[in-house]
Steps between C-alpha positions, in 0.01 A plus 500: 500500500835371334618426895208216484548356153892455646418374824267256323756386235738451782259269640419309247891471381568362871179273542588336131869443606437348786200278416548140663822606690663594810515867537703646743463781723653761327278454183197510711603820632637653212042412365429698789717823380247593279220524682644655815613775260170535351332486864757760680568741256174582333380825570158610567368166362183319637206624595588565877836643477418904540269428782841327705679764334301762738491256755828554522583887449151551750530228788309686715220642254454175358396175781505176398494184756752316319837540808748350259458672223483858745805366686726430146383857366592666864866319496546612140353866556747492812805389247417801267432227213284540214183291477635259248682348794200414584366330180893315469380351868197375430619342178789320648239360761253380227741344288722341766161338646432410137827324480443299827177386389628422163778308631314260719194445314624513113656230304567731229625860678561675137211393398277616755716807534388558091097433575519738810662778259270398169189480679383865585267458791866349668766719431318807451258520812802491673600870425142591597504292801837668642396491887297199508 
């Protein structure tokens, strides 16, 4: 829990700082730390994360119609890498299609960046949306 209340205070720190100014790239990604640590290293968090956990160790036992997501587990099955591989992927997708979104559509990036993480039905459903 003490990862969150961080994360958070980090986001609040930057979003203050930065209120009615310029911010450059590098503090926009340095926002986005946070969360893709939260996102790719949690373990067994969200409500769907066992049943892609035996999607993975069980390809065949387990179908699903979902090619991508079969095709990402086979490649990192293949590698001899662990499933959090898998998780770290997904996470970098979601948050780097965050971060193109936020960066054409937001006038204030930290700030939207802080509601996405402070508002649970954002932030969180991501960890138990993983494939989607």
């Amino acid at each position: 829990m003490e990862i969150y209340m961080y994360a958070g205070s980090l986001l609040i720190m930057l979003a203050l700082l930065s209120y009615k100014k310029n911010v450059s790239a590098g503090i926009v990604l340095l926002a986005f730390v946070p969360l893709f640590l939260i996102s790719a290293l949690r373990y067994d968090i969200g409500t769907d994360y066992s049943s892609y956990l035996i999607i993975f160790e069980n390809p065949n036992v387990m179908n699903t119609r979902e090619k991508g997501f079969m095709l990402l587990n086979a490649f990192v099955r293949g590698e001899g890498l662990p499933f959090q591989v898998v998780v770290i992927v997904f996470s970098v997708i979601t948050l780097l299609l965050l971060f193109v979104t936020f960066a054409e559509n937001s006038s204030d990036i930290l700030l939207s960046v802080f509601v996405f993480y402070a508002y649970p039905p954002f932030f969180l459903d991501t960890t138990n949306a993983l494939r989607q």
